[in-house]
MARNUBA-208726 format. One line per field, with one value per residue: chain; residue number from 0; x, y, z of N, C-alpha, C in turn. Coordinates in steps of 0.2 Angstrom, whole numbers, plus 5000, padded with zeros to 4 digits. Atoms other than C-alpha are relative to their C-alpha. Layout:
BEGIN
unit <- (A;...)
pos <- (NUM;...)
n.px <- (X;...)
n.py <- (Y;...)
n.pz <- (Z;...)
ca.px <- (X;...)
ca.py <- (Y;...)
ca.pz <- (Z;...)
c.px <- (X;...)
c.py <- (Y;...)
c.pz <- (Z;...)
//
This chain:
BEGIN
unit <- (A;A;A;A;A;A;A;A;A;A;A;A;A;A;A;A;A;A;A;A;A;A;A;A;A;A;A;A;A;A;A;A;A;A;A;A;A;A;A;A;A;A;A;A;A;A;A;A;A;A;A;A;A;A;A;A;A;A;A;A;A;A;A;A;A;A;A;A;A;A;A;A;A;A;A;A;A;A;A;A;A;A;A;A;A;A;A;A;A;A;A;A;A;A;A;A;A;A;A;A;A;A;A;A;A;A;A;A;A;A;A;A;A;A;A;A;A;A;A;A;A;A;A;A;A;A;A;A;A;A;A;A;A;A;A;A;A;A;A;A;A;A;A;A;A;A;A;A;A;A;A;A;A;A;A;A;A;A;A;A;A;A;A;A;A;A;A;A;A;A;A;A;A;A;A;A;A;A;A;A;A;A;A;A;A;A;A;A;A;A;A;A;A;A;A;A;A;A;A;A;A;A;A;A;A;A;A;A;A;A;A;A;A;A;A;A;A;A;A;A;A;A;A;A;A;A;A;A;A;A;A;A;A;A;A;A;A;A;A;A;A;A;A;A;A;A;A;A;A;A;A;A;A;A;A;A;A;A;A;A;A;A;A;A;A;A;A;A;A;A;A;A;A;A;A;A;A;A;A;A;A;A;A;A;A;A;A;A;A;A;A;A;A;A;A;A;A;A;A;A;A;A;A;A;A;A;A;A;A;A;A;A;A;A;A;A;A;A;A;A;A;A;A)
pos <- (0;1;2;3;4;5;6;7;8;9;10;11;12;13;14;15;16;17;18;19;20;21;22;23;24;25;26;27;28;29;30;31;32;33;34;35;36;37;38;39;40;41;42;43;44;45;46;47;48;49;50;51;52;53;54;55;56;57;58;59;60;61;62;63;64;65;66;67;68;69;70;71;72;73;74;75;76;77;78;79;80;81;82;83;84;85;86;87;88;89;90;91;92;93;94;95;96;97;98;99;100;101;102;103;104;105;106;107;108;109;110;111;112;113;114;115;116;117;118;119;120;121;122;123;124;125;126;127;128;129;130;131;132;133;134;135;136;137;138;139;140;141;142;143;144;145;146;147;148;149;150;151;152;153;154;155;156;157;158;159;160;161;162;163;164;165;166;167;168;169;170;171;172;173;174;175;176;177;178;179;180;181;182;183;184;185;186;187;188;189;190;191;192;193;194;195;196;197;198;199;200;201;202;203;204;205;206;207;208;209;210;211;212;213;214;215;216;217;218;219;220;221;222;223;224;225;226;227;228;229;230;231;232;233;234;235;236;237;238;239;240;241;242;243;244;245;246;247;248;249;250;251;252;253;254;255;256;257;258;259;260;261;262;263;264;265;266;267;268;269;270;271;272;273;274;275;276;277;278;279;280;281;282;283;284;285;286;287;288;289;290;291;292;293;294;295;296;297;298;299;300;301;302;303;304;305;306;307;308;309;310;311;312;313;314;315;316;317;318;319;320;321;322)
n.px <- (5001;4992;4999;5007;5006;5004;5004;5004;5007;5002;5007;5002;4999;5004;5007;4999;5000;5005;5005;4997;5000;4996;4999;5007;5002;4994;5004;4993;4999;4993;4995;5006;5005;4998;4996;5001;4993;4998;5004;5000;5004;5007;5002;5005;5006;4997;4992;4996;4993;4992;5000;4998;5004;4998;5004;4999;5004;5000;5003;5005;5005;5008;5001;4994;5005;5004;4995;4996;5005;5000;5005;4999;5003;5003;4997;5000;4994;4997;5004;5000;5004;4999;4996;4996;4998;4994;4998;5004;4995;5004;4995;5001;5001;4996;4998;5007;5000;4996;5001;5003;5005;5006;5004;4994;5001;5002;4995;4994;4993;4997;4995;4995;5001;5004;5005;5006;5007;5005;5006;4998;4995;4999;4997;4994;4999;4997;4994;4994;4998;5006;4996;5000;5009;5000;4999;5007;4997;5005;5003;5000;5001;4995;4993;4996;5003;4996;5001;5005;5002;5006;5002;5002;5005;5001;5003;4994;4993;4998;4996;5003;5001;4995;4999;5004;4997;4994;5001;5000;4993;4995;5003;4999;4994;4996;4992;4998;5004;5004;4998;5007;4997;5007;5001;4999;4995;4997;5001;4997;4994;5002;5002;4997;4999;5005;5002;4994;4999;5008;4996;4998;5002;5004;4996;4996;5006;5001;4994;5000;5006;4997;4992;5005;5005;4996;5000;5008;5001;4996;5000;5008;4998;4998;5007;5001;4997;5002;5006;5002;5001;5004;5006;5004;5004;5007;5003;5004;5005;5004;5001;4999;4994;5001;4998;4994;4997;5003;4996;4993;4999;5003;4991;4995;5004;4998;4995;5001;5003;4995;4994;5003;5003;4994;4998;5004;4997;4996;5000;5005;4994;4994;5002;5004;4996;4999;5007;5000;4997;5005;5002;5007;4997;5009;4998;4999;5006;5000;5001;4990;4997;5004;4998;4996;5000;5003;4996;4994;5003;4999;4993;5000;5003;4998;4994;4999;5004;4996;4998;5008;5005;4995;4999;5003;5004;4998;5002;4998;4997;4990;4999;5002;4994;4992;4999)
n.py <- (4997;5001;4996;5002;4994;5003;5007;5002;4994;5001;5001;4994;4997;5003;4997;4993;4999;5002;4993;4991;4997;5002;5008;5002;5006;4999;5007;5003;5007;5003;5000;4996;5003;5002;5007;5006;5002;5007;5005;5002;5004;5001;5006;4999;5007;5003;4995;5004;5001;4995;4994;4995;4995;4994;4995;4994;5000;4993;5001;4992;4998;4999;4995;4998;5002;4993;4994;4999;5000;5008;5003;5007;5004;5003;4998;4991;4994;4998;4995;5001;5002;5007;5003;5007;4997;5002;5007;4996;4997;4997;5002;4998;5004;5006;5005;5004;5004;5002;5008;5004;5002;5000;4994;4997;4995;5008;5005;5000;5003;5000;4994;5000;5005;4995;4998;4995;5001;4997;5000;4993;4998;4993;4999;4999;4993;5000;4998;5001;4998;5001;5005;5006;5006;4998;5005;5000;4997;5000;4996;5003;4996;5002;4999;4992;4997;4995;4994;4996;5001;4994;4996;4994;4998;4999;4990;4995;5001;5007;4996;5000;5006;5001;4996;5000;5008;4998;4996;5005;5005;4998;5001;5003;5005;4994;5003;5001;4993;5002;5002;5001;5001;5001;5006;4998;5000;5007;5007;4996;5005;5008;4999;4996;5002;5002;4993;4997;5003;4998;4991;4999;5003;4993;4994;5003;4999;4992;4999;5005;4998;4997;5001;5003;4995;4996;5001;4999;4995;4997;5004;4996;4994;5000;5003;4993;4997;5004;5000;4994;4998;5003;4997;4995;5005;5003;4993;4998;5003;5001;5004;4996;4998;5007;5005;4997;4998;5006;5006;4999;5003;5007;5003;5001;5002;5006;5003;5002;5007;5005;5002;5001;5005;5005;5000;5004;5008;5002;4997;5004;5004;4996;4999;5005;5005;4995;5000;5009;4998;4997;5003;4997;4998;4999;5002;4995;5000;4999;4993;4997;5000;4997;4996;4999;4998;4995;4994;4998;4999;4994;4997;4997;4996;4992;4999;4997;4996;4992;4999;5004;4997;4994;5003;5000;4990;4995;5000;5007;4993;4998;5008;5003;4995;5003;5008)
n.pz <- (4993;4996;4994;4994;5000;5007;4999;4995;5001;5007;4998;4997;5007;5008;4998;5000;5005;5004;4999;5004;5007;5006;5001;5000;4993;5000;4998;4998;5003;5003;5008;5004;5006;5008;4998;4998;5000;4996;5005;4994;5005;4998;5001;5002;5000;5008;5003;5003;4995;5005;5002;4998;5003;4994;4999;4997;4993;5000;4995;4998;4994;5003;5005;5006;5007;5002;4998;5006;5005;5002;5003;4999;5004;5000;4993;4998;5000;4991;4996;4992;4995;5000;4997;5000;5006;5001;5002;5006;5004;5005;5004;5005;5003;4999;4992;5000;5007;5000;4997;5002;4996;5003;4998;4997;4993;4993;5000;4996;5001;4996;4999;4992;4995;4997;5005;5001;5008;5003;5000;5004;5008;5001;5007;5003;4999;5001;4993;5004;5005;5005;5004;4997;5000;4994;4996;4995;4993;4994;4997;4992;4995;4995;5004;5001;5007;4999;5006;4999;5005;4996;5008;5000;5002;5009;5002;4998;5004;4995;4995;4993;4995;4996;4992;4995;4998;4995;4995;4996;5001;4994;4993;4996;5002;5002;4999;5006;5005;5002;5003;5004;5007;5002;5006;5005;5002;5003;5006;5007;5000;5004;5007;5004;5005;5004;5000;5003;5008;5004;5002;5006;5005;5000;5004;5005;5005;5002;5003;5006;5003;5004;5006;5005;5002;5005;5007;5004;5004;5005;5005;5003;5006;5004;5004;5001;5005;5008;5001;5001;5008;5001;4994;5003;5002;4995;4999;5006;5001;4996;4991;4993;4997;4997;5004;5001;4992;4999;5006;5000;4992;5000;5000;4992;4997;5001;4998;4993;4999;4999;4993;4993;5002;4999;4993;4994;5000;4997;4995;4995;4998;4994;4994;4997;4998;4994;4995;4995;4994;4994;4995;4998;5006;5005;5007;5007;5004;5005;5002;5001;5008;5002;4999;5004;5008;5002;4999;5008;5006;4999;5001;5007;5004;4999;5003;5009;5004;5001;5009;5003;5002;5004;5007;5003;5002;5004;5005;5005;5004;5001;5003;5007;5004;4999;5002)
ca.px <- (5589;5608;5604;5596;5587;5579;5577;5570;5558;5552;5533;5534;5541;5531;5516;5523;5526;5511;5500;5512;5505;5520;5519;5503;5509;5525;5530;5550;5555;5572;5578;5571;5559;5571;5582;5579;5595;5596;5593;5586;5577;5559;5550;5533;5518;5525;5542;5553;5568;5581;5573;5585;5576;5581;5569;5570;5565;5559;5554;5541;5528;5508;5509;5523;5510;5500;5515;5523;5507;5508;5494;5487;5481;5475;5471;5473;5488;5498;5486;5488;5472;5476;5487;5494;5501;5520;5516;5509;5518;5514;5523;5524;5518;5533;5536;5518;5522;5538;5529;5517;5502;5485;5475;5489;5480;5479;5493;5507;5525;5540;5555;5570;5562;5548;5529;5519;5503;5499;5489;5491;5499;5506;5510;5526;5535;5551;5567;5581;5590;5576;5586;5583;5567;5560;5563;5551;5550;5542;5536;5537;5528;5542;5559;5573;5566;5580;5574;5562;5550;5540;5527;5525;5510;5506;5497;5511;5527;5540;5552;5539;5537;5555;5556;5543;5551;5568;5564;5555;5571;5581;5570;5569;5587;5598;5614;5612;5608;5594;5597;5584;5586;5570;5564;5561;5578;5584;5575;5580;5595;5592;5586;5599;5605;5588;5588;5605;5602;5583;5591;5603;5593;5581;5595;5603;5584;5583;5598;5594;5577;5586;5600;5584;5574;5589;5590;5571;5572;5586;5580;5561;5572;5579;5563;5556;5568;5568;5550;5549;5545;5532;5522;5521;5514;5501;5497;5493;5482;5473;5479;5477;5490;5482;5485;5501;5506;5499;5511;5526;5524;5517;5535;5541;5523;5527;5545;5540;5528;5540;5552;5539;5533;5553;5557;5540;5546;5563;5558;5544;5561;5572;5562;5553;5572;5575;5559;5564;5576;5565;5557;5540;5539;5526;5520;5522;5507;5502;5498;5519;5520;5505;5511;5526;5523;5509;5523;5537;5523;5520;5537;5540;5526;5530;5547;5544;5530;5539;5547;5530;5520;5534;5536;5518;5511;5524;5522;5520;5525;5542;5544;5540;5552;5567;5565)
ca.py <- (5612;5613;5622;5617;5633;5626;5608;5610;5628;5618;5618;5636;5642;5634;5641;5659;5658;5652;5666;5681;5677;5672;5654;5645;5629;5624;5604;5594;5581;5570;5575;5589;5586;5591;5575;5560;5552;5537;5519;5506;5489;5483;5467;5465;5450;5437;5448;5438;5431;5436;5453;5466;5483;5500;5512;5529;5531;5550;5552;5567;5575;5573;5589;5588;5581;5597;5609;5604;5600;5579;5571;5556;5544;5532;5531;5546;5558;5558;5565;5570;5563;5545;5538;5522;5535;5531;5512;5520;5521;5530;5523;5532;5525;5516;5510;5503;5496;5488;5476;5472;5473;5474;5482;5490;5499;5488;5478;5476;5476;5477;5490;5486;5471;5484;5483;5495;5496;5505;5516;5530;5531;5547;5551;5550;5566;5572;5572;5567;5571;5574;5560;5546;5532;5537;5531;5520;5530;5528;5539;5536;5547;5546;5547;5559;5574;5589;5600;5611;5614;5632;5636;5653;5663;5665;5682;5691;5696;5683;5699;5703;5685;5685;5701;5696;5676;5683;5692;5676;5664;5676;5676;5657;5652;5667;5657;5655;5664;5663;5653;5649;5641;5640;5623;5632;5636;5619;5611;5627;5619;5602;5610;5621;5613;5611;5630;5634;5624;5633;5651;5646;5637;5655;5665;5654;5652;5673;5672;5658;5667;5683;5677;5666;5683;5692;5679;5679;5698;5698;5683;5691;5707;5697;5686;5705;5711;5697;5699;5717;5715;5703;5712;5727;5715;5709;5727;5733;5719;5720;5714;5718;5723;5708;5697;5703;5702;5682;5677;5682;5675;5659;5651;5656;5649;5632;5631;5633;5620;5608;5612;5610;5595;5587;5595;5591;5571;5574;5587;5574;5562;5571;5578;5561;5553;5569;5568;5548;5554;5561;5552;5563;5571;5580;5575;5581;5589;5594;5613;5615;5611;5619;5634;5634;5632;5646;5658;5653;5657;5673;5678;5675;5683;5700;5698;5697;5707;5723;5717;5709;5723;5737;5728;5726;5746;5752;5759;5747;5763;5766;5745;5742;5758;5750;5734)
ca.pz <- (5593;5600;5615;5633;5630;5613;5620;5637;5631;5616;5623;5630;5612;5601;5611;5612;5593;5587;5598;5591;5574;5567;5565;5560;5570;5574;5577;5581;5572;5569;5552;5542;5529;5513;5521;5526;5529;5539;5535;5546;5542;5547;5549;5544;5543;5526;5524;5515;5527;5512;5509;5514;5514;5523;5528;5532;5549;5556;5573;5576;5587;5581;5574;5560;5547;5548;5550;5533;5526;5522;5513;5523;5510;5519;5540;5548;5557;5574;5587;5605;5609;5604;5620;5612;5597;5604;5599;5581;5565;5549;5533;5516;5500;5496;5512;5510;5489;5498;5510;5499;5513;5505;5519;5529;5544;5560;5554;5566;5563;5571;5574;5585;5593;5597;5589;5581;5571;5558;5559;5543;5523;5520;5499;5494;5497;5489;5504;5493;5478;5464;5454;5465;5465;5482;5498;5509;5525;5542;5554;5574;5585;5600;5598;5600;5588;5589;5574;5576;5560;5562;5546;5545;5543;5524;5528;5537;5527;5532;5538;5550;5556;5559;5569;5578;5581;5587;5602;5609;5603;5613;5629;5630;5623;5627;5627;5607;5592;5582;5569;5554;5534;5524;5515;5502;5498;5501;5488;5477;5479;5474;5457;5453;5439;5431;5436;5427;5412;5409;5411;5398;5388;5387;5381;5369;5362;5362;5352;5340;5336;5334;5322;5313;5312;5303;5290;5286;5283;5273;5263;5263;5254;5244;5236;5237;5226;5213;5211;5209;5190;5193;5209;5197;5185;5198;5202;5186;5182;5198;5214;5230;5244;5252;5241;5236;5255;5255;5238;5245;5264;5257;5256;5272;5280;5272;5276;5294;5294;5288;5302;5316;5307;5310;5327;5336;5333;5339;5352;5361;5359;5369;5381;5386;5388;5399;5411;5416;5426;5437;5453;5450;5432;5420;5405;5387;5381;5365;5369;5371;5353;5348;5356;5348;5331;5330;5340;5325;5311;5321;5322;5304;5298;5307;5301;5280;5282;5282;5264;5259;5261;5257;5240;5239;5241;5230;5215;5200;5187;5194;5197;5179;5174;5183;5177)
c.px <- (5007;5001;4995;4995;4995;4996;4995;4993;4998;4991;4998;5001;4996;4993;5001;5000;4995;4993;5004;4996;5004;5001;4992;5000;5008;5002;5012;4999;5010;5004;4995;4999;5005;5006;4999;5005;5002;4995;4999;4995;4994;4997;4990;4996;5002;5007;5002;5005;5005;5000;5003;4998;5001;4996;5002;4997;4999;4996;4996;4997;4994;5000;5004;4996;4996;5005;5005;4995;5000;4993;4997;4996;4994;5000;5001;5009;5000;4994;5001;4994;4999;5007;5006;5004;5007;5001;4994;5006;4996;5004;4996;4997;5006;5003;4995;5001;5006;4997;4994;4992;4994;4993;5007;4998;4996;5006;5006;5008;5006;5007;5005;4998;4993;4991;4998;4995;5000;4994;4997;5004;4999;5002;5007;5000;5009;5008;5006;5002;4992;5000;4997;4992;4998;4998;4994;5002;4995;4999;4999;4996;5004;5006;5002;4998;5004;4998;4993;4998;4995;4998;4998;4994;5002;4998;5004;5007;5005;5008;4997;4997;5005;5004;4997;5000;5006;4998;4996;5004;5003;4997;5002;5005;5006;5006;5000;4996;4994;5002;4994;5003;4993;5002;5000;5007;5004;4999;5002;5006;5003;4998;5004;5004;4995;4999;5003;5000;4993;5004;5005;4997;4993;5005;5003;4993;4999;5004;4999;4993;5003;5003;4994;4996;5004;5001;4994;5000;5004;4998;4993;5004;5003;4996;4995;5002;5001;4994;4997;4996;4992;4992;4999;4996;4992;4997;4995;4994;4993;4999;5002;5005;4999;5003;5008;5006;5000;5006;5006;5002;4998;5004;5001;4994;5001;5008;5000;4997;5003;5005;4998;4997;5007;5001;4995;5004;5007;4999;4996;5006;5004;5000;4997;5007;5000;4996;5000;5004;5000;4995;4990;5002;4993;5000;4998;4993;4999;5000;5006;4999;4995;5004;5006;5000;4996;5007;5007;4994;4999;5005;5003;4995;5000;5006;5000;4993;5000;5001;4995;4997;5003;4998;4991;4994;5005;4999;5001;5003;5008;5003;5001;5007;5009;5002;5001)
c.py <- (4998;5004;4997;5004;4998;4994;5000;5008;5000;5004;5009;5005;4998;5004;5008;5002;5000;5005;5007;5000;4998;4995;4997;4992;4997;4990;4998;4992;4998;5003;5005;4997;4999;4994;4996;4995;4995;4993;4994;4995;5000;4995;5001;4992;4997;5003;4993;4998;5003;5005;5005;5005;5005;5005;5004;5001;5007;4999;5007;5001;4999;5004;5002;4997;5007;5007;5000;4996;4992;4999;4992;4997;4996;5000;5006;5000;4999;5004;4999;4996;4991;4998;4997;5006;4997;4992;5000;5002;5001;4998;5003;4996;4996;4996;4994;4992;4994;4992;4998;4997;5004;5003;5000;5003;4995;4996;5003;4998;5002;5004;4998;4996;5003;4997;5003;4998;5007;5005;5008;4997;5005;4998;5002;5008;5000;5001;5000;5003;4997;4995;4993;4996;5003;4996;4996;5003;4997;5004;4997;5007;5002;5001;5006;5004;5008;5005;5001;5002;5006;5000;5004;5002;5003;5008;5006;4999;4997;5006;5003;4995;5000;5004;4997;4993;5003;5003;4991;4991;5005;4999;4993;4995;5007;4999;4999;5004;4996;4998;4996;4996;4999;4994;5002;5000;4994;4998;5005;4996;4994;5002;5006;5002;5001;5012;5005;4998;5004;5007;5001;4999;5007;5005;4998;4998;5007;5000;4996;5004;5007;5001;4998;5009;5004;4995;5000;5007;4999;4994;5002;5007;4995;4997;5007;5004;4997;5000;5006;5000;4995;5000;5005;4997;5000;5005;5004;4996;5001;4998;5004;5001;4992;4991;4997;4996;4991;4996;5000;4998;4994;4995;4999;4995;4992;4995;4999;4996;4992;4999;5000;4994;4994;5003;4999;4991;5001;5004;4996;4994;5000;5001;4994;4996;5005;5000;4995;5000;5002;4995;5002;5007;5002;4997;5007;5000;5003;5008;5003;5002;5006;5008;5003;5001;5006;5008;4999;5002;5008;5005;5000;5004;5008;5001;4999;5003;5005;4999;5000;5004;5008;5000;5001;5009;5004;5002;4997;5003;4999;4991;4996;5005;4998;4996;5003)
c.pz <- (5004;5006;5006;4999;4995;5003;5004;5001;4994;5000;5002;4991;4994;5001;4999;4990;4994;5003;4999;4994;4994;4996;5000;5005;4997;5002;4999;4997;5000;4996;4996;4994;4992;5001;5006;4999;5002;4999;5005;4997;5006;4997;5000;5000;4992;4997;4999;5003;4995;4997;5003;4999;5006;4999;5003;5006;5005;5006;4999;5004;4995;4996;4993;4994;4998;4997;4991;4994;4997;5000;5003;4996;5004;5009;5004;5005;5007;5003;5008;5003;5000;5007;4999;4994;5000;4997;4993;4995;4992;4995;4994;4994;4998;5005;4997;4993;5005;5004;4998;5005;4996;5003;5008;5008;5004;5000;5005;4999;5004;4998;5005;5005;5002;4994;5001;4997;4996;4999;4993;4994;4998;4991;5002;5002;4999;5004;4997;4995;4995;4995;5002;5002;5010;5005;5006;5007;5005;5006;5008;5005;5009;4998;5004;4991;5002;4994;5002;4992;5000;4990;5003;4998;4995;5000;5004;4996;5006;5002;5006;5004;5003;5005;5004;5005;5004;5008;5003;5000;5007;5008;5001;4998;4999;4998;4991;4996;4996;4993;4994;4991;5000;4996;4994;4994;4998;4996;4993;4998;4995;4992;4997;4995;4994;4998;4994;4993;4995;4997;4994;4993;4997;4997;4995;4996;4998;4993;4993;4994;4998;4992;4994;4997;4997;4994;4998;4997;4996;4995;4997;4996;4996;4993;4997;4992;4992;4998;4998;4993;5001;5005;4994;4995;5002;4999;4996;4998;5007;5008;5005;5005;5003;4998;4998;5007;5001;4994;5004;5007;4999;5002;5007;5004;4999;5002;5009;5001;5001;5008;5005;4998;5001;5005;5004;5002;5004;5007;5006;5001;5007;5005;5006;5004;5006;5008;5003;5003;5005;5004;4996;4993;4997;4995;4994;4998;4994;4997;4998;4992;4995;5000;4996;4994;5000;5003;4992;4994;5001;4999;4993;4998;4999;4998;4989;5000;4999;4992;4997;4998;4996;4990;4997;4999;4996;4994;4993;4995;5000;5001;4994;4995;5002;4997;4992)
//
């Protein structure tokens, strides 16, 4: 909010926005949500005299907890109808692990000489880089809060929220343009490496299953072809296509097992080192691998069973007279 027209037609714009339609509830805070940037300390009941500790510190209006959707754990949420709110502070879970307070709401601690209570713990919520342990923050109902923080409504398309948002930026901020970024994007951002390396990591797997799926045919033609004398064999005595189709896929079925029975161990490796790099991470479950070995027995089997079955419904006669 860089304009008189923004700062001092907060209350008229946020009201105008939020009865168009376009916005489900609109709220101004310090610092936007995907950054939390500044570092500040804070004294607490037992702190340690030689514990240096910097908290993120985010001034807001009441409604910035609804507007971007915050989980309060414990305590409850900025509210116009509480007075004392300005002398009210909300501290994330790490904030909370940091001071080591055991029951946290009511307690009073102290800000720039100033005290607060407690009165709220919000879950962790990722602001920073996805790499980094996450930071304790704190929450101040007061403040200078220059950013504006609109969530749109989910059930109108978000190019007819923002016709319908412009026109009332322009009315009560005509001196500047209207200017807008979505969260979303920024945190696309933040994982645009994770993004970059998956998209290759999808083609260069296309490619490896191709290349793998040109030597299985030509190694299922060529087990085909040495066996010719002894499928017409089979044949004559009695055997079925079925069967036939079962000798000659058995091989491949077992050398795939083997190689999902030595790349799960190294794949749950890899990935486990991969994933501890991460603040907030999933786990490896078993269906991954499940899923993947049954797709490689699939994908071989439709690849030799063209030879497989070729070889096995030909005829034993002219088979036996080549040979």
């Amino acid at each position: 909010m860089n304009t008189p027209g923004l700062r001092d037609h907060y209350e008229a714009i946020r009201n105008d926005l939020i009865q168009s339609g376009a916005a489900e509830n609109v709220a101004r805070t310090s610092q936007s949500p995907s950054n939390f940037n500044n570092n500040n300390g804070l004294d607490w009941k037992g702190k340690d005299p030689a514990l240096v500790v910097f908290f993120r510190n985010v001034n807001v209006t009441p409604e910035f907890g609804k507007t971007i959707g915050w989980t309060v754990k414990e305590g409850r949420d900025f509210s116009e109808e509480f007075r004392g709110d300005s002398a009210s502070i909300i501290l994330n879970e790490a904030a909370l692990e940091i001071t080591g307070l055991k029951d946290p709401l009511g307690e009073v601690v102290t800000f720039y000489e100033k005290q607060y209570t407690i009165v709220g713990i919000v879950k962790d919520m990722v602001t920073q880089s996805p790499y980094e342990p996450m930071a304790p923050s704190m929450f101040f109902a007061h403040g200078r809060r220059n950013v504006m923080i609109i969530k749109l409504n989910p059930a109108v398309p978000v190019q007819e929220s923002l016709a319908t948002m412009s026109p009332i930026f322009a009315k009560h901020n005509p001196e500047g343009p209207f200017e807008y970024s979505f969260i979303d994007d920024v945190y696309a951002r933040k994982f645009a490496n994770e993004e970059r390396v998956g998209n290759l990591a999808g083609v260069f797997a296309v490619l490896a299953i191709l290349i793998s799926c040109l030597g299985l045919f030509g190694l299922s033609s060529f087990v085909a072809e040495q066996r010719t004398k002894e499928i017409g064999i089979r044949k004559v005595l009695g055997a079925s296509v079925a069967g036939l189709w079962q000798m000659l896929s058995k091989d491949f079925v077992i050398l795939i097992l083997i190689s999902c029975a030595i790349a799960i161990p190294v794949s749950i490796l890899f990935m486990g080192d991969w994933l501890e790099q991460y603040q907030y991470r999933t786990t490896i479950t078993w269906s991954v691998f499940v899923v993947a070995c049954l797709g490689a027995l699939i994908i071989t089997l439709l690849t030799v069973s063209f030879q497989a079955i070729r070889a096995a419904v030909a005829n034993p006669v002219n088979s036996l007279k080549t040979e």
